[in-house]
C-alpha positions in Angstrom: 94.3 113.1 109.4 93.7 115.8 106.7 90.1 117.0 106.2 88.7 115.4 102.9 87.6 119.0 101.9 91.1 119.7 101.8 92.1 117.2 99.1 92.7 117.7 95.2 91.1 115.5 93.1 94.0 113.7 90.3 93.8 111.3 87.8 96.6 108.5 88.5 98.5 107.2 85.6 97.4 104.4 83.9 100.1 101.6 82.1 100.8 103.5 79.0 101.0 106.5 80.9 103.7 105.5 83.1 105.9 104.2 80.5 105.5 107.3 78.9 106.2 109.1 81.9 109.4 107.1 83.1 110.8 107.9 80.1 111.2 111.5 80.6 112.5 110.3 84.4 115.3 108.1 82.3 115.8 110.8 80.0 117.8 113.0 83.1 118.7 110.2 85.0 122.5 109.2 85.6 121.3 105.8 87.5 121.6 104.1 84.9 125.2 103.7 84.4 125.7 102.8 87.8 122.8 100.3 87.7 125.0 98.7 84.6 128.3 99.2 86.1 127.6 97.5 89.4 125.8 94.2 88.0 128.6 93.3 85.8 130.8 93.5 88.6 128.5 91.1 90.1 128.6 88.8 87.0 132.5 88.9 87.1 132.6 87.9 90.8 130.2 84.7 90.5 131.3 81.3 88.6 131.7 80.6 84.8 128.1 79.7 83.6 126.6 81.1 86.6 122.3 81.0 86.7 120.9 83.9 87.0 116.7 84.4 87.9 115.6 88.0 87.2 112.4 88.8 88.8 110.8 91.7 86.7 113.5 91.8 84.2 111.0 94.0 82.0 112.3 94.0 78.4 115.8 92.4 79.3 117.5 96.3 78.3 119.3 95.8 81.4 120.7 92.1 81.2 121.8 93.3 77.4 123.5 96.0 78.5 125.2 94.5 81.2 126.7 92.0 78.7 127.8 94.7 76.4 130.3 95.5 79.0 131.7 92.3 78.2 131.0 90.6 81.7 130.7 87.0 82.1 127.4 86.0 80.9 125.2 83.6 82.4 125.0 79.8 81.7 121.5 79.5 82.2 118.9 82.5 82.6 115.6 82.3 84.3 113.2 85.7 83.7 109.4 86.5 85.4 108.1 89.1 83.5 104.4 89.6 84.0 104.1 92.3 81.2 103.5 90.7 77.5 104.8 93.8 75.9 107.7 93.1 77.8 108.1 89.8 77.6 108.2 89.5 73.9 110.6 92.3 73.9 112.7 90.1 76.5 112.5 86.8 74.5 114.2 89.0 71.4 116.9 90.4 73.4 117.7 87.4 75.3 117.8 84.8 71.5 120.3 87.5 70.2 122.5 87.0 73.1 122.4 83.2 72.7 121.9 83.1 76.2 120.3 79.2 77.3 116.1 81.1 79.0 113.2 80.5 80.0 110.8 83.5 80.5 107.8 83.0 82.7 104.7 85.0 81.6 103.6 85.6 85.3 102.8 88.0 88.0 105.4 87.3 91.2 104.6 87.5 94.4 105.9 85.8 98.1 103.9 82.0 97.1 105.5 82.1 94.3 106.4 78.5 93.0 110.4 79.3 92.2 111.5 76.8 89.8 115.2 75.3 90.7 117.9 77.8 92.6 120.5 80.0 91.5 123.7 81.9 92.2 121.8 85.4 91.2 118.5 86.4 92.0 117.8 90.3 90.3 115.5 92.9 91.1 115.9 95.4 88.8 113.7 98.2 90.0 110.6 95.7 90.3 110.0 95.8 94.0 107.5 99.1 93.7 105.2 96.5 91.9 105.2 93.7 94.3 102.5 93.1 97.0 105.0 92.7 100.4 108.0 93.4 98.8 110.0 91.5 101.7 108.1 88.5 102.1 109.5 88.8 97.8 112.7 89.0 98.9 112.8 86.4 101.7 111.1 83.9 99.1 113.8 84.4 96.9 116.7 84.4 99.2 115.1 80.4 99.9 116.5 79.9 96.1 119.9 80.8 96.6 122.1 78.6 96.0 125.6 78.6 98.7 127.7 81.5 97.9 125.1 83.2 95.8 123.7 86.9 96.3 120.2 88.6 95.7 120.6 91.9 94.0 118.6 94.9 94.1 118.1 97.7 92.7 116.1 100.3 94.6 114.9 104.2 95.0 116.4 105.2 98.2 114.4 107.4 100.3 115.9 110.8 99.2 114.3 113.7 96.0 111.1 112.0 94.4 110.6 109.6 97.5 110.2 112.6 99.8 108.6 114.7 97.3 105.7 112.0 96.6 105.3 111.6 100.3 104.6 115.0 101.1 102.0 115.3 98.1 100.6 111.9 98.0 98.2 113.0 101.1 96.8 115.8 99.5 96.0 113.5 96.6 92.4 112.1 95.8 93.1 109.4 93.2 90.7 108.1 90.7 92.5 104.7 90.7 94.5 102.7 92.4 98.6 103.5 92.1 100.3 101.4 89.9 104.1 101.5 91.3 104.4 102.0 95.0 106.6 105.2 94.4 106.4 105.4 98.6 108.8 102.2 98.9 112.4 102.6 99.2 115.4 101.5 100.0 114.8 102.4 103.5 111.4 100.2 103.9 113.2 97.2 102.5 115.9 97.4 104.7 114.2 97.8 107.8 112.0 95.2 106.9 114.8 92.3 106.1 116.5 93.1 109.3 113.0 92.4 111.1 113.4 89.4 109.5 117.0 88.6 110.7 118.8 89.6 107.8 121.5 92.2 107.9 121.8 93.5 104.1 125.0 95.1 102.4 123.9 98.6 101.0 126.0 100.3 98.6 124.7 103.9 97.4 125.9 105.9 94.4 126.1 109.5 94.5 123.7 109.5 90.9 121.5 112.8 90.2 118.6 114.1 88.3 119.8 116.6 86.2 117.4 119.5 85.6 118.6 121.5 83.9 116.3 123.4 81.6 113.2 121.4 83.2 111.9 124.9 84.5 111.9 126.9 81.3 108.7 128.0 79.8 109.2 126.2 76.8 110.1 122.8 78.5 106.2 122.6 80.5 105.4 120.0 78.6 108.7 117.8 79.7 108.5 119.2 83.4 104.6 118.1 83.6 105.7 114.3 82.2 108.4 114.4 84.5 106.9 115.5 87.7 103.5 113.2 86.5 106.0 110.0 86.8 107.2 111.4 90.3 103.7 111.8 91.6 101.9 109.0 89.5 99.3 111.4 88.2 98.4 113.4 85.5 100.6 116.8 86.7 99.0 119.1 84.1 95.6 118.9 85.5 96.5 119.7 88.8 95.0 121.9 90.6 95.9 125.0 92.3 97.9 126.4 94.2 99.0 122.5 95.1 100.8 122.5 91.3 102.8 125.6 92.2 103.8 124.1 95.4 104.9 121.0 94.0 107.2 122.6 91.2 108.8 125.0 93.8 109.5 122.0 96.2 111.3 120.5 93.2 113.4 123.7 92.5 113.9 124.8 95.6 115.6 120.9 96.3 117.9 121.0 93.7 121.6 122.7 93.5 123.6 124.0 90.7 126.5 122.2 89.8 128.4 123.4 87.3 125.7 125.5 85.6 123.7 122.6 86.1 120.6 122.2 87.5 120.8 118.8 89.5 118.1 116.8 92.1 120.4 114.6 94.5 119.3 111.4 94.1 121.5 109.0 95.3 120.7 105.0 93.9 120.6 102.2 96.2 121.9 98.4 95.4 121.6 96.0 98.3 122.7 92.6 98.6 121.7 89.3 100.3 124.8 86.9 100.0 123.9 83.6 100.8 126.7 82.5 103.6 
């Protein structure tokens, strides 16, 4: 147990903050890609007019870009989306994609009342924000239909997983965390086969490039970056904890190519209904 002398006081990131935030995390991200590239393989291997519930499908980004890709599409798509930002940004993307929807306004959680069942169930990245994230998972595995798959899209437990859990302790927040940037792929995994499942788990070899990130003109990107990482205001940190956590970061990272990369290796697991 550290001695409560010993921690730094931080302000943690608020909502607007951590969109703001995440996008400089996007911004030197190759995830992405990958994220897109493996769920249109899924929508290519499941039936014509396949239905499809996506559980924090945030602005619906991902379900457009997927179908840009020229994948099937779904015949019926089901969306909880808590955030009303979001959601009207969903309900846009999804009319232009003439795509039968429903979006449900809601916050999800392991009671939650899932209407109907379907051959896809998606979490994109929205597992950080769920109270029990397996109970989530095991509730929505229940509205699989026979055949059909839960997809996931998850941190694994590698770069700003590690990084966050050797800071986080030192850390005396001013709020709750918004995100739980301590859950990974590992977690969920462990926890499902608790439960008696035994997940497929596919990782791709994506990075964080950082190329630049440590340049004297680029403190102003590095701080957003590493606030996202951390879920706190980075550039009011104090010392000598803010000269730690930027070394950790560089002293993690590899040059590739006269690159400056952070391994960070996506996770996608599946739940295939038998």
């Amino acid at each position: 147990m550290l001695d409560s002398t010993l921690l730094f006081p931080v302000k943690t990131l608020d909502q607007s903050r951590y969109i703001e935030t995440f996008a400089a995390f996007v911004e030197r991200s190759s995830e992405y890609p990958a994220m897109i590239q493996r769920l249109s393989k899924t929508f290519n291997s499941l039936a014509e007019n396949f239905t499809c519930l996506d559980i924090g499908a945030g602005t619906g980004k991902v379900i457009q870009d997927c179908l840009s890709t020229g994948c099937k599409q779904p015949g019926n798509y089901v969306a909880i989306e808590p955030n009303s930002t979001h959601a009207d940004s969903l309900r846009k993307t999804i009319l232009s994609e003439n795509i039968e929807a429903e979006i449900f306004e809601q916050e999800f959680n392991s009671r939650f009342p899932i209407p109907n069942t379907y051959d896809l169930i998606l979490f994109s990245h929205s597992l950080y924000w769920l109270s029990d994230p397996v109970a989530c998972v095991r509730l929505a595995y229940k509205a699989l239909r026979p055949g059909g798959c839960v997809l996931i899209f998850i941190g694994g437990p590698f770069s700003f997983y590690t990084f966050f859990h050797l800071f986080n302790p030192l850390f005396e927040r001013d709020r709750p965390i918004l995100p739980d940037h301590g859950f990974s792929s590992h977690e969920l995994v462990y926890g499902l086969r608790s439960a008696g499942f035994e997940p497929d788990i596919s990782f791709d070899s994506t990075q964080l490039d950082l190329t630049d990130l440590f340049e004297k003109k680029q403190e102003k990107n590095r701080d957003e970056f590493l606030s996202f990482c951390l879920q706190i205001e980075f550039s009011e940190l104090q010392e000598p904890v803010k000269s730690d956590a930027i070394n950790f970061v560089k002293n993690s990272c590899i040059n590739y190519e006269d690159q400056i990369r952070w391994p960070h290796p996506s996770v996608t697991i599946y739940l295939t209904k038998r």
